[in-house]
N, C-alpha and C positions, 0 to 999 in steps of 0.2 A: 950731939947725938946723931950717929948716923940712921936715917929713913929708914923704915924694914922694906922688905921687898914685899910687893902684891901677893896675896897666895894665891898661886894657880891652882886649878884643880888637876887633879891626874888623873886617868883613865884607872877603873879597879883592875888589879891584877887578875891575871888569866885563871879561873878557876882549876884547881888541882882535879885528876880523877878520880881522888877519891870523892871529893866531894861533889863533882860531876854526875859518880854512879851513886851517892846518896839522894840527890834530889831529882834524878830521874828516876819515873814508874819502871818498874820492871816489867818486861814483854808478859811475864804470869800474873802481873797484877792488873793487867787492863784486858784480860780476857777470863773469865770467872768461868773454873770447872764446869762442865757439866755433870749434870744429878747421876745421870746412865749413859756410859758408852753407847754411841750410835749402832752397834751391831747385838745391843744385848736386849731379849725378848723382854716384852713390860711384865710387869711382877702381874701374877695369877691374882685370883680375887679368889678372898673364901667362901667356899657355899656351903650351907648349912643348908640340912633336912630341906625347908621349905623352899628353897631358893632352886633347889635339885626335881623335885616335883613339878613347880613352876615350870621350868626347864622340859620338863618330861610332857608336860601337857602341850607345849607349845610345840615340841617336838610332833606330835601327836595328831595334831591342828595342823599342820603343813604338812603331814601325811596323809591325812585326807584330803585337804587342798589339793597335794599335786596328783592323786589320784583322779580327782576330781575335773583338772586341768587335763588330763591323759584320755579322757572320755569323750574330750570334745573335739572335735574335728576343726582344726585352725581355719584349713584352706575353704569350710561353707560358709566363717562365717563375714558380716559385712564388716564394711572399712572401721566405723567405730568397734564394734565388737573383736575385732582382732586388736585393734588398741587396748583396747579394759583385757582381752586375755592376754597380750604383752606386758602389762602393766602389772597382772597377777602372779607370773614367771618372776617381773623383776621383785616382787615383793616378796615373795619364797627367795629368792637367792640371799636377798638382805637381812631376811629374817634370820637364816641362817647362818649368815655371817657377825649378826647381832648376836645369836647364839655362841658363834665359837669365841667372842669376846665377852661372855659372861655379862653380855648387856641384854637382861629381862626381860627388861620392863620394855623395851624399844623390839624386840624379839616380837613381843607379845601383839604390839601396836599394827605391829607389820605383820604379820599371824593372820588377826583377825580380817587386816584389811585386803589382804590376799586370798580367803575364807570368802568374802562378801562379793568381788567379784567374780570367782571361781561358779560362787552358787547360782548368782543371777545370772552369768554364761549357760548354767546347766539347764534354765526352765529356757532357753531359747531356743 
């Protein structure tokens, strides 16, 4: 009886493309859509009655603020106090901007605290 021969092993055959483009990810599967196009404005918030009021009062409140702010003469006053009324400027502007983002509650915050330095500037 003639010896068998050793088995060599062989190297695997060269995978085909097709099955090449099966087991590789595709360029859309390792990069997951975004929710909203980068150029498209964020979705509106709804406001109901209270939330429009809200709004309108704090509106209201940094109207008097910067009225308040326009009364005071920047260039008398000292180094700190030109600070707190710089600080009262930036606090109307954010407020505002809190505002055109239908963010309230942060409107409000900023409101008040632009209101409290405003006022204490006034009795100086």
């Amino acid at each position: 009886m003639p010896e068998a021969a050793p088995a060599v092993p062989t190297a695997p055959a060269p995978p085909t493309e097709a099955a090449d483009a099966a087991t590789r990810p595709s360029p859309t599967a390792a990069t997951p859509p975004s929710a909203t196009p980068p150029d498209a404005a964020p979705p509106s918030r709804l406001r109901t009655g209270r939330t429009e009021r809200n709004a309108q009062a704090v509106r209201r409140s940094l109207d008097r603020t910067t009225t308040q702010l326009t009364l005071i003469d920047r260039r008398q006053l000292g180094r700190s106090d030109k600070a707190q009324f710089d600080t009262a400027r930036q606090f109307v502007e954010l407020a505002e901007a809190a505002l055109e983002m239908n963010n309230i509650v942060f409107a409000t915050e900023l409101a008040e605290k632009a209101s409290t330095l405003a006022t204490a500037l006034s009795f100086r």
